[in-house]
C-alpha positions in Angstrom: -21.2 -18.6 -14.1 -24.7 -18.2 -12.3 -25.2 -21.7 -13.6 -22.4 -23.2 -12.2 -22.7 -21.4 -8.6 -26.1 -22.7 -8.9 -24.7 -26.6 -9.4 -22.0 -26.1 -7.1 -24.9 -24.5 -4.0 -26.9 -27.8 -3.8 -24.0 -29.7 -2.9 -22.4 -30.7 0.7 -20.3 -32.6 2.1 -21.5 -36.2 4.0 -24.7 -34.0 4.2 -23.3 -31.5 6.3 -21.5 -27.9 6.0 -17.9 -28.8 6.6 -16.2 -25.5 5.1 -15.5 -22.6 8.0 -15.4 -19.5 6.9 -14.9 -16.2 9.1 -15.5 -13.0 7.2 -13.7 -9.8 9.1 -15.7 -7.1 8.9 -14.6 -5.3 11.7 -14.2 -1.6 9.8 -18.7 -2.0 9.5 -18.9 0.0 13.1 -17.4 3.4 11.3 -20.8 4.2 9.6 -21.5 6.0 6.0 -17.5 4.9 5.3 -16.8 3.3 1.7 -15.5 0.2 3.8 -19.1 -0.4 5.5 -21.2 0.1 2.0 -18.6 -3.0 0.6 -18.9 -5.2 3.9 -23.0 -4.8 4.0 -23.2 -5.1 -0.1 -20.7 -7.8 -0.1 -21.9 -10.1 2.5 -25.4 -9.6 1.0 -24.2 -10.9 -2.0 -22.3 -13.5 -0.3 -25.0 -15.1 1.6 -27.6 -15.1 -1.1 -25.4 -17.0 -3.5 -23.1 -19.1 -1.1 -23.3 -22.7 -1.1 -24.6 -25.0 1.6 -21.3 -26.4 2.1 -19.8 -23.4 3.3 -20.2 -22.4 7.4 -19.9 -18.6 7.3 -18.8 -16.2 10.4 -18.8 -12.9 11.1 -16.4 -10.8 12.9 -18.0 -7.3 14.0 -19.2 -5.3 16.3 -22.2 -6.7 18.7 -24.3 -4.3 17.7 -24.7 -5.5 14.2 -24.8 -8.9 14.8 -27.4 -10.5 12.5 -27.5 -8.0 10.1 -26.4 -11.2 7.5 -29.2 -13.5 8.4 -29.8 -15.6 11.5 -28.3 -18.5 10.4 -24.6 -17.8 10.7 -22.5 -16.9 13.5 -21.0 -14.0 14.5 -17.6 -13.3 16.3 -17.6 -9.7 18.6 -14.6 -7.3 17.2 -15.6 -5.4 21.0 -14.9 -8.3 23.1 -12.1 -9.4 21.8 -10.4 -6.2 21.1 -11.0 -5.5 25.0 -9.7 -8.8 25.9 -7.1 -9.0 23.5 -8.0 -12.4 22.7 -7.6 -14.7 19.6 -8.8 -11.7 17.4 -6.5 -8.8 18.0 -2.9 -8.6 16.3 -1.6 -9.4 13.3 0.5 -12.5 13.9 -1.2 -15.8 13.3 -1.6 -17.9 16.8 0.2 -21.6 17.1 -3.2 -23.6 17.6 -5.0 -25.5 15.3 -7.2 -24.1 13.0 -10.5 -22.3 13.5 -11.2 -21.9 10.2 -10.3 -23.2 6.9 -10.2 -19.6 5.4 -10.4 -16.2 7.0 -11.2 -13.4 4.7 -9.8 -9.9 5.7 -12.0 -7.4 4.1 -9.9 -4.2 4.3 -5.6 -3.9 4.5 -6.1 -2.1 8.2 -7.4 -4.8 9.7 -6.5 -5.2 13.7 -7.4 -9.3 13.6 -5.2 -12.0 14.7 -5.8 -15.0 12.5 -7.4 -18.2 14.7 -5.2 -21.1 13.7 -1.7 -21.6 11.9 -3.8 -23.4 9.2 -6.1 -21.1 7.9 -6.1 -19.9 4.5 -6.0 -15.9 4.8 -7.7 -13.8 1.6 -6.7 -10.5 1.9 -8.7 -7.4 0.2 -6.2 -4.8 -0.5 -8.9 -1.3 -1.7 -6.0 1.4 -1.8 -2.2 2.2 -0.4 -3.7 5.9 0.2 -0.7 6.8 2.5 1.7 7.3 -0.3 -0.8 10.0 -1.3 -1.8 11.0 2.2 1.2 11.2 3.8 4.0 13.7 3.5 6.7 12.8 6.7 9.0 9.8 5.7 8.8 8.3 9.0 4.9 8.2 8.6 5.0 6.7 5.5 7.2 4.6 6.2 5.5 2.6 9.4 2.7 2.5 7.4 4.3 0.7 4.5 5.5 -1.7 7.1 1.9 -2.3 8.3 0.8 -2.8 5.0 3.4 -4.9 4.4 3.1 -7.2 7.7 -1.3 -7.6 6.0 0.9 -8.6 2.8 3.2 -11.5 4.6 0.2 -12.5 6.9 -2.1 -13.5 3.5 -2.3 -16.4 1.3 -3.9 -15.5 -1.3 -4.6 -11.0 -2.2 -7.4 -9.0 -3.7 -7.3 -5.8 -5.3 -10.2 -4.1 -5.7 -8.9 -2.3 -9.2 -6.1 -2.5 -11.4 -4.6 0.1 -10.2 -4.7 -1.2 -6.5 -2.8 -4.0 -8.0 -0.5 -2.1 -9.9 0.4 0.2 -6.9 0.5 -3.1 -4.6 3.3 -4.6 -6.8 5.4 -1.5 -7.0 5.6 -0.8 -3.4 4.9 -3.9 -1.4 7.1 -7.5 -1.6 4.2 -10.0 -2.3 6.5 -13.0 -2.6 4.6 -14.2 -5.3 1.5 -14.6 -3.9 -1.7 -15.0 -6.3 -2.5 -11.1 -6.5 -5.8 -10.7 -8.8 -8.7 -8.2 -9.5 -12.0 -8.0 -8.5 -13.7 -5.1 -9.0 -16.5 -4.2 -6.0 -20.1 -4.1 -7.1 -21.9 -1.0 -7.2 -26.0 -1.3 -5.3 -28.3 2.1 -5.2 -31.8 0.8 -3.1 -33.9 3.0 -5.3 -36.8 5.0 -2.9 -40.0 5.2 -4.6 -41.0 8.0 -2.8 -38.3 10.4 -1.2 -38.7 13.4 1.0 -36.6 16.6 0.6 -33.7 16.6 2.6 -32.7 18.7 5.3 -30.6 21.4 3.0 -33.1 22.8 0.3 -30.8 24.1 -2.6 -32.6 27.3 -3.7 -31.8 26.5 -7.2 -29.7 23.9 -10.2 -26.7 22.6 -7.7 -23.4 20.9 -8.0 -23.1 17.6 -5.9 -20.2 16.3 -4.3 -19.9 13.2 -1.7 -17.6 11.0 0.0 -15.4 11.7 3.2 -14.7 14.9 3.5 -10.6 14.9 3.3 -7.8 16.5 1.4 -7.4 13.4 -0.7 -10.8 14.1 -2.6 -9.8 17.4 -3.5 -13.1 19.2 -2.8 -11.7 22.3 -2.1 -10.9 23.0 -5.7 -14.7 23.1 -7.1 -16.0 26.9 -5.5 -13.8 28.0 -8.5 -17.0 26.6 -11.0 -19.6 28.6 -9.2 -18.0 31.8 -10.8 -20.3 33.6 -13.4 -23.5 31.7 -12.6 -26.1 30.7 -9.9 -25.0 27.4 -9.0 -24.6 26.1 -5.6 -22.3 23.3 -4.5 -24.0 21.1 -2.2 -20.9 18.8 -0.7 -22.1 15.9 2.2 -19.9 13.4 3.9 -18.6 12.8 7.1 -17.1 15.9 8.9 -17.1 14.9 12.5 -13.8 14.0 13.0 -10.8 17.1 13.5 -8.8 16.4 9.9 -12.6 16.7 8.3 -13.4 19.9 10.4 -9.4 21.2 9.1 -10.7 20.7 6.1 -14.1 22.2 5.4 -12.5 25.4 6.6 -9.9 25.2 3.7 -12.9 24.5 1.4 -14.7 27.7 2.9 -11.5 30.0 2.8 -11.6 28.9 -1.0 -15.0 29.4 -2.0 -14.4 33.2 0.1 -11.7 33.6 -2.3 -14.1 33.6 -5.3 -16.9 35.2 -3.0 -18.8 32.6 -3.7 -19.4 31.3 -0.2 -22.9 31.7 0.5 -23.2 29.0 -2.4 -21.3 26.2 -0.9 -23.1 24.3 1.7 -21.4 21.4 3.5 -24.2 18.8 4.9 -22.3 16.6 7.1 -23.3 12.8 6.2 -26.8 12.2 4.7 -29.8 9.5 4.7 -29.9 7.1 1.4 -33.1 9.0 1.2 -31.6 12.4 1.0 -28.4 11.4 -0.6 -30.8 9.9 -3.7 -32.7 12.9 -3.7 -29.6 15.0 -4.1 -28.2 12.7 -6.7 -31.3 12.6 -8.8 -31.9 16.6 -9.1 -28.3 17.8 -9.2 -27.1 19.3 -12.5 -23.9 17.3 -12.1 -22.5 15.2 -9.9 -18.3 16.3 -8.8 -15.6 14.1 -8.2 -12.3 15.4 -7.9 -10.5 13.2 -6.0 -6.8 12.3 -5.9 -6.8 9.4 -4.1 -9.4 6.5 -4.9 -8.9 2.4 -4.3 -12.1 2.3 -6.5 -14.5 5.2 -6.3 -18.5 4.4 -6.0 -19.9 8.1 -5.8 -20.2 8.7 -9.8 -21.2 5.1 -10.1 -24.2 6.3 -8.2 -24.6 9.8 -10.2 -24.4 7.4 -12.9 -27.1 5.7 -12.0 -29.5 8.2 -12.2 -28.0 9.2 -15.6 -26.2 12.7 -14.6 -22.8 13.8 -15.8 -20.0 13.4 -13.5 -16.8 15.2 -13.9 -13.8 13.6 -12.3 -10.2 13.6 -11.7 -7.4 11.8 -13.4 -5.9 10.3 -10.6 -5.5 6.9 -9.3 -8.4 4.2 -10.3 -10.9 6.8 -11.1 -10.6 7.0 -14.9 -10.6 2.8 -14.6 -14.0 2.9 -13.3 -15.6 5.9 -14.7 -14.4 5.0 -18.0 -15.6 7.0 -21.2 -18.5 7.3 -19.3 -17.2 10.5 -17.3 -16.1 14.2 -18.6 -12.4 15.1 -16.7 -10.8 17.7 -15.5 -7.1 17.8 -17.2 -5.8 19.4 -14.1 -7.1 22.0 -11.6 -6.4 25.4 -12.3 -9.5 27.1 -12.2 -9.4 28.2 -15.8 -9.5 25.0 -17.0 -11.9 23.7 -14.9 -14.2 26.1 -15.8 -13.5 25.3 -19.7 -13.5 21.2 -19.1 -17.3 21.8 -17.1 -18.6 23.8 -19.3 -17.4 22.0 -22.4 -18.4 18.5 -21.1 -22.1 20.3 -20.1 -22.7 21.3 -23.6 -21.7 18.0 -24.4 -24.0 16.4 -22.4 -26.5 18.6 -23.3 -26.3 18.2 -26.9 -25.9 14.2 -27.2 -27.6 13.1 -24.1 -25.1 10.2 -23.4 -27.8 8.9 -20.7 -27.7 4.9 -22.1 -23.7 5.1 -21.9 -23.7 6.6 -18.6 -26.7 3.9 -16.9 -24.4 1.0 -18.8 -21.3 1.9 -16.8 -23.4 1.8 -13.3 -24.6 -1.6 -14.5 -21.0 -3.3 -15.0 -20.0 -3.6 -11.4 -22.3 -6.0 -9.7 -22.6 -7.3 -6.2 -23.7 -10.7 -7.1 -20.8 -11.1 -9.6 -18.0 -9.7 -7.0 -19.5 -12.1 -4.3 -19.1 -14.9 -7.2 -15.4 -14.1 -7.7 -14.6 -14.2 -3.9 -16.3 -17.5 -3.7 -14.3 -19.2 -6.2 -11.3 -18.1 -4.8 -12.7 -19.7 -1.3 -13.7 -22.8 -3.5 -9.9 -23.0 -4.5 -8.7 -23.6 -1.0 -11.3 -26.0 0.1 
């Protein structure tokens, strides 16, 4: 396949790039989110292995404009979200076509697609909300939202196969192409990384990711029982449903007294965050509601066991790489940890585990998406 994308790059059209491409990556500005880390890997990919007949634009906030390279354009989300201009909506204008395809990264996208002509990709990561969401009413505007992304596309991405899966059942796609492409999985390796702002005292648990009901941190100050462990936890927390919730996770770890040993960073450096990953015990991921999950491809990385949940995609891409909780009652959390430590321990799984990490790549994701873009050229 590298082969052939390498054929296919050296040719153009009369000479010329002729293809127009916008890429929406409007959800970049919210920083340390699982929808930046797939834009910035993503278009990385996508420019190094794009071919000259393709004219790529970005849509995103000023700010950030040639973070992909000098040589493309870029589209402000700001400007035209304050002038609610060809960008902003979610019904395609009656003009002709900007662009012969307009990739919408993410399902809440705000944009308003340039041209009645334009092929429209559509990356569908996760219908969270029917996890989220309790109120009927809630759930269902946001099922009509999701399904107003659905009718706007031509062609939809999921990003596992149980994104597509829970697509299908829930949303009319009017038989639309709906396929899989799993997101790659990048860790810039530091050579030299300073300690981070929290020292842990001793061996530590670590957890990351947004810190929100849906990953189920509150459930892990139940392992810290009958040992020295601490749990570091870091993630976003600025927000009022993150602060909610970090006091849910303290009232928990009070109820087993262990709360002098849980220590909630707020969001980290990719310095710090590797040094936490590369000297934790084990890395924790108990979430409920994943599109994909990245965190324990990363503890994975650096070779460390990760014990997940059995919800949603996360069995999918930990694979039999990963020990799980069966459910979370704290007796049998305690049991599934310290059965899959000794485990570990004894059999040192560490080639298995770094394989995993290696199977979702960037380059190949980016090679996917451009044959799809290839098909309506």
């Amino acid at each position: 396949m590298i082969q052939d994308l390498v054929q296919w790059k050296t040719k153009s059209v009369n000479g010329r790039k002729s293809n127009q491409v916008l890429l929406d990556f409007e959800r970049m500005e919210g920083l340390y989110t699982g929808f930046y880390y797939f834009n910035l890997h993503f278009g990385k990919s996508l420019m190094k292995l794009a071919p000259r007949s393709m004219d790529f634009s970005f849509y995103l906030a000023e700010h950030q404009f040639g973070m992909f390279g000098e040589d493309v354009k870029y589209e402000s989300s700001r400007t035209y979200k304050e002038k609610k201009k060809k960008f902003f909506g979610l019904i395609p204008r009656k003009e002709p076509a900007v662009y012969d395809i307009v990739h919408v990264s993410d399902q809440h996208s705000r944009i308003r697609i340039p041209g009645q002509h334009s092929k429209v990709i559509l990356t569908v990561h996760d219908l969270n909300y029917l996890v989220e969401l309790d109120d009927k009413k809630q759930m269902e505007e946001e099922r009509k939202k999701h399904q107003r992304m659905i009718d706007m596309a031509d062609h939809i991405v999921c990003i596992s196969e149980f994104s597509r899966k829970t697509v299908l059942e829930n949303l009319d796609t009017r038989n639309k192409p709906v396929d899989v492409i799993y997101q790659g999985c990048e860790l810039a390796e530091f050579e030299t990384v300073e300690r981070p702002g929290y020292l842990p005292k001793g061996p530590f648990l670590y957890a990351m990711s947004n810190v929100l009901p849906k990953k189920n941190f509150h459930v892990l100050p139940c392992l810290l029982v009958g040992n020295q462990y601490e749990l570091i936890i870091s993630g976003i927390i600025e927000h009022a449903p993150q602060r909610e919730y970090v006091k849910k996770i303290m009232e928990e770890a009070r109820q087993y007294g262990v709360q002098d040993r849980v220590i909630i960073t707020g969001p980290v450096s990719n310095e710090e965050r590797q040094w936490y990953l590369q000297h934790c015990t084990a890395f924790m991921f108990p979430s409920v509601a994943e599109g994909f999950g990245t965190p324990p491809l990363e503890a994975m990385y650096f070779g460390k066991p990760v014990f997940a949940s059995t919800h949603t995609s996360v069995p999918e891409i930990c694979g039999d790489a990963a020990y799980y909780f069966k459910n979370f009652e704290p007796e049998m959390m305690r049991k599934n940890f310290e059965e899959g430590m000794a485990h570990y321990q004894r059999f040192q799984p560490l080639q298995k585990i770094r394989e995993r990490y290696d199977f979702f790549s960037w380059d190949k994701t980016a090679l996917q998406y451009l044959d799809i873009y290839n098909r309506y050229l």
